[in-house]
C-alpha positions, 0 to 999 in steps of 0.5 A: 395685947402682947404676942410673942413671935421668933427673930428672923421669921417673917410675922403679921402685925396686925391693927383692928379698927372694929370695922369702921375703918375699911378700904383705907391701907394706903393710909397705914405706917408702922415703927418699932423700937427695941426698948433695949436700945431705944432704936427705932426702925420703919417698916417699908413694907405696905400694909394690906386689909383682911378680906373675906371670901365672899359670894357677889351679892348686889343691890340698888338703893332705892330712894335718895339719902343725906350723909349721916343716914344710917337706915337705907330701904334697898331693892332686894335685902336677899345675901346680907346679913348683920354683920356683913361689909357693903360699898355704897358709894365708894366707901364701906360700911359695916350692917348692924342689922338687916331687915329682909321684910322691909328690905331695910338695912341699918349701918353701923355708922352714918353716910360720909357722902350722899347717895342717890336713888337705884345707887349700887349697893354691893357685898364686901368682903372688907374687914377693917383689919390690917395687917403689914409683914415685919421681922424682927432681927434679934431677940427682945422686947419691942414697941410697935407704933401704928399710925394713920393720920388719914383716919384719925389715927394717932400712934396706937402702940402695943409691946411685942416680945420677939424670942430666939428662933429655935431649930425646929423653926429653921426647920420648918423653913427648910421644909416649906423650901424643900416643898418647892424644890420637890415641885421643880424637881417634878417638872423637870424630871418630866423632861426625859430623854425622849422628851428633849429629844421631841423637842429638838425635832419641833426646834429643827422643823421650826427652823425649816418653816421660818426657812420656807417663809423666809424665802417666800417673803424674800427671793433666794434664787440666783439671776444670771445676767451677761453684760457685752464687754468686760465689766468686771473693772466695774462689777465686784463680789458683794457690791449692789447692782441697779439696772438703770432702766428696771431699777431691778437691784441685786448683790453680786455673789460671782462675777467673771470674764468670758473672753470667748464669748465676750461677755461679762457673766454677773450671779445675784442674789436677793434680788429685786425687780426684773433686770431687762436686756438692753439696758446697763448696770450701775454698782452706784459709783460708776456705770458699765459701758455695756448693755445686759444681753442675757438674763436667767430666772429672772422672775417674780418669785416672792410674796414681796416682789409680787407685793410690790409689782402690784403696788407698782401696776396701781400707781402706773395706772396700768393692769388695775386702771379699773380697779384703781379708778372705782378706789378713787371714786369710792374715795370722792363719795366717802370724803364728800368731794364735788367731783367724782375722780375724772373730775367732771361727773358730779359726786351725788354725796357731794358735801356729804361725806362720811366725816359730815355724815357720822358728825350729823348722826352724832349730833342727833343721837346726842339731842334725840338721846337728851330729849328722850331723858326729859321725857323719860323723868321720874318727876318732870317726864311727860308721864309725871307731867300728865299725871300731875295735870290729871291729879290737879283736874280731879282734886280741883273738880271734887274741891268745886264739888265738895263746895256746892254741895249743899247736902252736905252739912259742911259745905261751903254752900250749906255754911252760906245757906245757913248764915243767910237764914240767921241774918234772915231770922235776926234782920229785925233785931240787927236793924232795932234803934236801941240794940242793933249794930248801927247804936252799937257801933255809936258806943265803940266809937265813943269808947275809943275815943274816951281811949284817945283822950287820956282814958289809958288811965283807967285801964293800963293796958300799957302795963300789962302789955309790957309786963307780958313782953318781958315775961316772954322776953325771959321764957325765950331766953331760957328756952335757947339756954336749954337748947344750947345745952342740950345740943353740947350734950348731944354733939358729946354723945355724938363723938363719943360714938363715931369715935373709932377703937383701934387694937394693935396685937401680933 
């Protein structure tokens, strides 16, 4: 089928596969020739399947199917219709009838894999229409080649004739942008004034509150510290000084000499630590002669340092011994130690620690778990079991029943009753000289051996067993000729009816 499309405009083409083929885009490519210059171009772009809107609609199958099934009994038929697409299994399938008192529904085509009982059964809104988004550059006529080997889709073609776009169509296009630069216009003429004024406002408050935790996560406030003696050949503005006792570190913002007093006077900034007095500074090369006689604001006042002041009086063993010891314990217990963290008490969950604890739970749950589904089996269950067994007791007892009944015309003790009255009746003649089975058996016997002495030539059993041998031999020979026939005729039949119809149109 031809379409006729305009140059330059974005158009679908589209391939129809009568909803046999559905789910299957990735499968998909599309060449087109322009019969003018025999040039031929492929389309990158993918292809993608047409999808209803639907209303989720599920189901369980109920029962067990081969593939080729085409009638499938589910649960509940409610929201489905002829016509409808389902996922069974992974693949899609189009309904052509639903039978909502038998809660039955027939596929178009067979099951490609098996499905199990209670397998989900779901609505879909697939189509088996595909499409893939293609411009033509330049007016013409053109060739389209859609193929999907997957599916057995072999170059379907169709002609397009692609006509001058025209300047209504160009139009049409500056409106359709014209649209969404009208929306963006909109939003960005919410933006008055005021507006970007508030916005500086919250901009500068959010300034001043990353400020404020900025300064709590790190200390900002300047220690002052006085060295005895001139140190200022040591200490410099910028460098990091460390006390070697408190290992307290700051950087050095000033730093000078106070003859009078005789001290070196040292502001830091970003410090770290508490800098405690008798003890000397080093800026990591060399260290002052002089001991810290003074400090100032020499606190812990930031979330940091009090961080690590903790963290400090945890690993000391001091301040938070206790806390640090029943953490240790509590450790033991978890890990299944053989000694609590003093090393002499015995641990009581010794060998059973979390780890073994949560392994052995797992191991349960998983044995418990498989237990209860053999127990649980629809066929090999305890209850399948025990009904089975009771079944069996009651068919076994009513055939036991059946047999001696001797009301009972046909039983087998009313058949023995019966045989005994006739032999009893006919025990006279059974045993007669002249009439009775033993003379009977004395003329069988001479028959057979007349048989075994050349008699075959009377009658030519041979003959006939052979003449009714080959007869039979013919029938049979026939019949599988039939069979083979009519099988080709039936596997023809079969093709012809999978076999899928595309249409590529525009």
């Amino acid at each position: 089928m031809a379409g006729t499309i305009k140059a330059g405009i974005e158009h679908i083409i589209k391939v129809n596969t009568k909803a046999d083929k559905m789910g299957l885009e990735t499968g998909f490519n599309l060449k087109y020739f322009n019969d003018n210059t025999k040039v031929m171009t492929a389309v990158t772009a993918p292809f993608f399947e047409f999808i209803e809107n639907i209303t989720p609609t599920s189901t369980t199958v109920v029962g067990a199917y081969s593939i080729g099934a085409t009638i499938i009994t589910v649960l509940s038929a409610a929201g489905f219709t002829a016509g409808s697409s389902v996922k069974i299994g992974g693949n899609f399938y189009r309904l052509v009838s639903v039978d909502g008192v038998a809660n039955t529904v027939t596929l178009k085509q067979g099951l490609t894999t098996a499905v199990a009982d209670t397998d989900p059964l779901d609505l879909s809104g697939r189509t088996g229409t595909y499409g893939v988004p293609v411009t033509f550059p330049n007016a013409g006529d053109y060739t389209v080649h859609i193929t999907n080997y997957s599916v057995g889709m072999d170059n379907e073609a169709a002609p397009i004739h692609v006509a001058s776009a025209s300047v209504d169509d160009v139009k049409a296009l500056l409106d359709v942008v014209n649209t969404d630069i009208t929306s963006v216009k909109t939003q960005v003429d919410l933006l008055d004034e005021a507006t970007l004024n508030g916005v500086s406002g919250q901009v500068t408050q959010l300034s001043t509150d990353l400020s404020a935790v900025h300064t709590l996560l790190k200390d900002s406030s300047d220690v002052y510290i006085e060295i005895a003696g001139n140190e200022t050949a040591i200490i410099g503005q910028g460098e990091t000084l460390t006390g070697t006792t408190s290992t307290a570190t700051g950087i050095v913002q000033y730093v000078t000499y106070d003859a009078t007093a005789g001290v070196t006077k040292v502001t830091l900034q970003s410090t770290t630590g508490t800098f405690v007095t008798g003890e000397t500074v080093s800026d990591g090369t060399a260290t002052t002669t002089g001991t810290i006689t003074t400090t100032q604001n020499n606190v812990i006042n930031s979330v940091i340092e009090f961080v690590k002041d903790i963290e400090t009086l945890l690993k000391s063993g001091s301040g938070l011994e206790a806390l640090k010891t029943i953490n240790a314990d509590i450790e033991a217990m978890v890990k299944g130690d053989a000694l609590l963290s003093d090393g002499v008490t015995v641990n009581p969950t010794a060998n059973k620690g979390l780890a073994q604890i949560f392994d052995e739970l797992v191991l349960a749950h998983t044995d418990i778990a498989d237990i209860k589904t053999i127990a649980h089996d629809a066929t090999n269950g305890f209850v399948a079991i025990k009904t089975s067994i009771v079944d069996a007791r009651a068919s076994i007892e009513g055939k036991i029943a059946a047999l001696i009944d001797e009301t009972d015309p046909l039983s087998l003790a009313s058949k023995v009753n019966n045989i005994k009255t006739v032999v009893d009746s006919n025990a006279g003649l059974l045993t007669d000289a002249t009439n009775g089975l033993a003379p009977i058996k004395t003329a069988i016997d001479n028959v057979s051996a007349l048989f075994a002495t050349g008699g075959t030539a009377i009658l030519r059993f041979d003959s006939v067993d052979t003449a009714l041998s080959n007869l039979d031999t013919a029938i049979t020979a026939q019949t599988a000729h039939l069979d083979a026939k009519f099988n080709d005729v039936m596997t023809k039949l079969t093709t012809m009816n999978e076999t899928t119809k595309y249409t590529v149109f525009a």
